[in-house]
N, C-alpha and C positions, 0 to 999 in steps of 0.2 A: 642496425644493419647486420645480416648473418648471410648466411651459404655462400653462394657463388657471388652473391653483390657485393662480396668483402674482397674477391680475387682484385679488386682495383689497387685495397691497399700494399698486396705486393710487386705490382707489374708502376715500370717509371719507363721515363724518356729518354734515351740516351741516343745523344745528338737527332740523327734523320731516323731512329730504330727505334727497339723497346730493347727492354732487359726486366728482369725478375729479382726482386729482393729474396736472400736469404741469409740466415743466423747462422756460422759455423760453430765450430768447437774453439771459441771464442769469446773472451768477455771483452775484447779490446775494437772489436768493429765486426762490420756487416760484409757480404758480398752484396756486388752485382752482379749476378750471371747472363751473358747475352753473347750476341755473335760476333765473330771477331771482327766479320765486313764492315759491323756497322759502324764501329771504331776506327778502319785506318784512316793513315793522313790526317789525326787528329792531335795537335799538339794538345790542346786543350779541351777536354771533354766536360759536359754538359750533362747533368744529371738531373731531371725533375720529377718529383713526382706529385700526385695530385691526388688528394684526396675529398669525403666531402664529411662535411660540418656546420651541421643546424640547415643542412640544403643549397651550403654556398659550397663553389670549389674551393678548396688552398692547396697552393702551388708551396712547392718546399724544396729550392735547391738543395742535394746531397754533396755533403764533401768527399773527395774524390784522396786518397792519402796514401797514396803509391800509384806506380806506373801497373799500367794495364797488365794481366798474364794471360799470356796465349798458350792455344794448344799447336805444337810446332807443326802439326802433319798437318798439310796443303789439304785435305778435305774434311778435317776436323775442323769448323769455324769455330769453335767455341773460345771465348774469352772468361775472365773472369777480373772485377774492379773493387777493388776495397775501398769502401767509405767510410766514415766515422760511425761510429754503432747506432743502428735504429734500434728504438726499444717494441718489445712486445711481436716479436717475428718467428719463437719458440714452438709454433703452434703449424706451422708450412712443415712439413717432413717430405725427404726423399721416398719416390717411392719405384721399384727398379723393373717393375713387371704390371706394365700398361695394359695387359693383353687380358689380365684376370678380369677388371670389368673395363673392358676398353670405349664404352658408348658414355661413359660419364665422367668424360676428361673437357677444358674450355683452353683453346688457343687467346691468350688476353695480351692487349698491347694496346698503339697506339697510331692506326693504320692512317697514311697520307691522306684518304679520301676526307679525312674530320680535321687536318690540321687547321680548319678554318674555325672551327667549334672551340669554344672557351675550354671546355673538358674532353672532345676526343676518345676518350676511351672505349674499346670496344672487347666483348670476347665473343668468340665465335667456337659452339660448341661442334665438337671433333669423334670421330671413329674410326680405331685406330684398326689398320689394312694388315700390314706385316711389315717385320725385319727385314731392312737390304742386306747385301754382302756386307756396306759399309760400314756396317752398325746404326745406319738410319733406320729412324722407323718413319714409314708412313702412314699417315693420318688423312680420313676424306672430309672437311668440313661441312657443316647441316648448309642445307641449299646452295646452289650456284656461287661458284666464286671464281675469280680469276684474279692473274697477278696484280692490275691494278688495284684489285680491291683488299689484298694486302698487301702491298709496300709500306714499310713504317711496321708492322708487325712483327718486322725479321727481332729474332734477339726476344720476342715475348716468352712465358712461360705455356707448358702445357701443363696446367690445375684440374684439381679435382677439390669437391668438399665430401666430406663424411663423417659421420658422428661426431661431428663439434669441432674434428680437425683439416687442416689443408694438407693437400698432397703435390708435389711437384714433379713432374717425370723425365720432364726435358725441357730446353729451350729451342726453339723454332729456327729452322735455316733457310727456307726456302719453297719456291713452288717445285713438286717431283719432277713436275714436266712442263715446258712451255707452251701456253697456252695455242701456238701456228700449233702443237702438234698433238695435244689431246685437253678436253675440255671436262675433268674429271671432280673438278676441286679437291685436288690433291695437295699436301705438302709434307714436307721432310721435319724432321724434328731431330735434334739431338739428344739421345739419353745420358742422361749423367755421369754415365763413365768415363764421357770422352772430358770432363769436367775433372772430372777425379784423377784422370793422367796431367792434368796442369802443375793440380793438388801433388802428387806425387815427385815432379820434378824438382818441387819449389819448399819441400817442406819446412826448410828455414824461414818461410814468410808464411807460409798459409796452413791455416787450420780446414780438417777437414770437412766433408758435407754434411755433420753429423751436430743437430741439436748440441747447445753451449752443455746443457746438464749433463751429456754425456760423459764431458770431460770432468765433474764433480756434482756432489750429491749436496751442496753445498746452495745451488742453485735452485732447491725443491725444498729443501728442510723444511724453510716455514708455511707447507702446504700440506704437510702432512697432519693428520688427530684434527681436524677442523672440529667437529664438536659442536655443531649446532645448536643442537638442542637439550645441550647439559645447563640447566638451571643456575648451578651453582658451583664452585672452585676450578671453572672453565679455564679462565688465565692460570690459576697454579698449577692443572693438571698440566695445559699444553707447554707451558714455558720448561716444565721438566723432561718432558717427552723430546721437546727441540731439542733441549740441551744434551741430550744422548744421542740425539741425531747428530747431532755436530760433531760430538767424539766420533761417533762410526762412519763421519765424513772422512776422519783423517786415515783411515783405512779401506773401505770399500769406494769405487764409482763403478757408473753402468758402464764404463768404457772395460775395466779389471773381470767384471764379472761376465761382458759379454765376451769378454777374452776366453776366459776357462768354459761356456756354455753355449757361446755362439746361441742362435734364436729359440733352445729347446723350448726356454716360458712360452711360447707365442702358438696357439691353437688359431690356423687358419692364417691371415692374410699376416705374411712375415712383415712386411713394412710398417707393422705394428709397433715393432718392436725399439722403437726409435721414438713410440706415444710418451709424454708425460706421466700420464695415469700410472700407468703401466710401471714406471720408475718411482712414483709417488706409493703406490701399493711394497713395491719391495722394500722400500724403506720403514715403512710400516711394522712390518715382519721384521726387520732387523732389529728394530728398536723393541716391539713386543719381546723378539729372545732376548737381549740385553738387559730387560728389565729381570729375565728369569735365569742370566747368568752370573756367577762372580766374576769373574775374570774379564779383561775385556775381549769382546768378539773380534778375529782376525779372518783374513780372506780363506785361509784355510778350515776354518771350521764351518764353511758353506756346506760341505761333505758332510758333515755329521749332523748340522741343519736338517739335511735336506732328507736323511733317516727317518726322519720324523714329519717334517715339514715342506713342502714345497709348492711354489707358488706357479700358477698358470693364468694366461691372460688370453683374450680374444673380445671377440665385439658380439656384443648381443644384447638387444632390448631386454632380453631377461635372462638370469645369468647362470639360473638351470639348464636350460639349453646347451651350454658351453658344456655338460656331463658326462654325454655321451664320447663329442669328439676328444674328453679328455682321460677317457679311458682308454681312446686310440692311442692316444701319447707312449710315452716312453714313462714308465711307472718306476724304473727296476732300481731306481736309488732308494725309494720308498719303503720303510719294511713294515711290518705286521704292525697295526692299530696308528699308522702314520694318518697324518690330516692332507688332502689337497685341499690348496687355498686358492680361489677361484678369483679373479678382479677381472669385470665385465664394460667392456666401453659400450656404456649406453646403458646401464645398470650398477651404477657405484653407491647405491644405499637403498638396499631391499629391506623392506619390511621380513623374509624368512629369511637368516644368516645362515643356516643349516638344514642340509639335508640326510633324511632320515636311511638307513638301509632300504626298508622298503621301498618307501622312492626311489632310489637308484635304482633299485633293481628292473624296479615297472618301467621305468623310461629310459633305461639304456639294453640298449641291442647287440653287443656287443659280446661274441661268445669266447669266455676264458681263454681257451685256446690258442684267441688271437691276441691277446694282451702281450704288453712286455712288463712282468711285474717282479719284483722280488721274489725271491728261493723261499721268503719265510713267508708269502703267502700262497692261502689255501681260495680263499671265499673271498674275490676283492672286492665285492659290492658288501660286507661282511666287515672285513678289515680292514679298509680304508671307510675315514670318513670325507665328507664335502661338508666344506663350508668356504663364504665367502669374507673377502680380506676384513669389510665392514663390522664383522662379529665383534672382532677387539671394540670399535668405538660406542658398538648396539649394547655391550654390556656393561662399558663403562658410564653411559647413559640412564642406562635401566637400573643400573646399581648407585645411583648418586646420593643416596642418604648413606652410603656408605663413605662418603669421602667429607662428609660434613666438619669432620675434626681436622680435617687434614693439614698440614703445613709445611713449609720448606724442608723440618726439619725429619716427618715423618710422613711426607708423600712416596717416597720409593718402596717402603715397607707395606702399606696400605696397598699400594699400584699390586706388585707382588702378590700380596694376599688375595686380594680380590679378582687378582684375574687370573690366576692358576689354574689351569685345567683348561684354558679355552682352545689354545692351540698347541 
């Protein structure tokens, strides 16, 4: 089961409402995001969710391990419920600008007209209208609807899928307008922020809306040098590669780095930047320099990295494409014969790792003048090269009679030798 028929697995029951499952920056539990109505007067809340399996439903009450948090302002509904950790929920991300493709978002819940139905569930695909004053946004749902036909929805998530990931933009409050007085199938939604003010008051108890791996690199290590289709000393290469990972855990995370850099990686759809991939490619890159540093690597030396190297990310079925808009970027850390390293969602293992000058040249439109590049370049389709993060693994692959001898004792030396000069 994939796209939007997966949106079930994070939308649950919470008492007569919905609510939306998500992963904070947390290894210790889960939220439930949903609305605060649907919760009062409730000493004891009721959490289920349903999933399906071999074609059967299973129901799965969630543990419920603290008292509800509210958001205090009388037109903020929003709530938010810690239950004991769901696993595998890393893959939902916030995402804060509904409006960029606003016709491919689904309202999902668990509306009264179906409580009669074994599984209930329903989503109902949404197009989002505009921003109120209040920070609501309004959404028109596909075909005729009216209040009764969502009741039970309040508290559901507003999802979206793309390239392999979920997105979440808000949870549902309401019809905009009562039905005696306009028939539009309209409703309100809350955007995350008004979530994120809960977050803020509470920070003794709550981690924030932001993927577990954010908080550590710790969380990805052993996702990084997959290695498919390396024949031979596949375990000894990757078990060495983790274990540098892990060192460079106890110094870098994407929360440190987005500190000092805020989304500059991210060409095109910023909520990107919050993607797995995306964090699984930088650590790539950190452990590549590592391999070609003595000392060990600190957060500081990102700056001197990034002289030579830096990484950029976006979405796209092919990952040249990303070339152009990544010469619109901001270049100027980069200097003379620096590499950009390209990691493409929806292109993470190209048969071409590298692209040539000429290429650049022919398929990017972009005239000098408008660049923000280094003082020490002249010719940046010239001086800079492209290549994508995959290169490191494409060589290590393609060079595998070179690692035949290899062993605990003399794989960092060999690793070293053989891959010098790629990035």
């Amino acid at each position: 089961m994939a796209g939007i028929d997966k949106f079930r697995d994070f939308t649950v029951m919470v008492e007569n409402g919905s609510g939306c499952l998500f992963q904070p920056m947390s290894d210790d539990y889960t939220y439930v995001l949903t609305a605060k109505h649907v919760i009062e007067d409730c000493n004891s809340i009721n959490i289920v969710r349903k999933t399906i399996k071999d074609g059967q439903i299973i129901c799965e009450t969630l543990e419920v391990i603290d008292q509800p948090f509210i958001n205090p302002v009388a037109d903020k509904d929003a709530a938010i419920i810690k239950i004991k950790r769901v696993n595998n929920l890393d893959y939902l991300l916030r995402v804060d600008d509904v409006f960029e493709n606003k016709d491919e978002y689904y309202l999902c819940g668990y509306p009264n007209t179906r409580a009669d139905d074994n599984d209930g569930y329903r989503h109902n695909k949404t197009t989002a209208q505009h921003q109120k004053e209040s920070g609501h946004i309004e959404v028109e749902l596909e075909k005729f609807v009216t209040y009764d036909d969502v009741v039970g929805q309040s508290g559901g998530g507003i999802l979206k899928f793309d390239s392999g990931y979920y997105l979440i933009a808000g949870i549902q409050k309401q019809m905009s307008v009562d039905d005696k007085l306009e028939k539009l199938s309209r409703i309100d939604f809350m955007p995350l922020s008004f979530f994120d003010e809960i977050i803020e008051n509470n920070l003794d108890s709550l981690a924030r809306l932001y993927p577990s791996f954010i908080d550590s690199f710790l969380n990805l290590h052993d996702k990084i040098f997959i290695l498919h289709d390396l024949p031979a000393k596949k375990d000894l290469i990757r078990n060495f590669l983790h274990g540098l990972a892990k060192d460079l855990c106890k110094e870098f995370t994407p929360k440190k780095i987005l500190d000092a850099y805020n989304d500059s990686f991210v060409i095109g759809d910023k909520s990107l930047v919050h993607c797995e991939y995306l964090w699984i490619s930088f650590l790539e890159l950190l452990v590549f320099k590592q391999i070609h540093t003595q000392d060990q690597l600190t957060l500081a030396e990102l700056k001197n990295i990034h002289k030579k190297c830096k990484l950029f990310f976006g979405k796209s079925k092919r990952w040249t494409d990303l070339a152009e808009k990544i010469f619109k970027a901001d270049l100027s850390e980069i200097e003379k014969g620096g590499h950009l390293i390209v990691a493409a969602l929806g292109d993470p293992k190209p048969t071409m790792v590298t692209l040539s000058s000429q290429i650049v040249c022919d398929i990017c439109n972009v005239p000098i003048k408008e660049m923000t590049i280094h003082s020490t370049i002249q010719n940046p389709f010239e001086d800079y090269t492209i290549k994508h993060i995959y290169v490191i693994q494409a060589h290590i692959i393609n060079n595998c009679t070179s690692f035949l001898n290899a062993n605990a004792v003399n794989i960092h030396d060999i690793l070293k030798k053989e891959t010098n000069g790629i990035l």
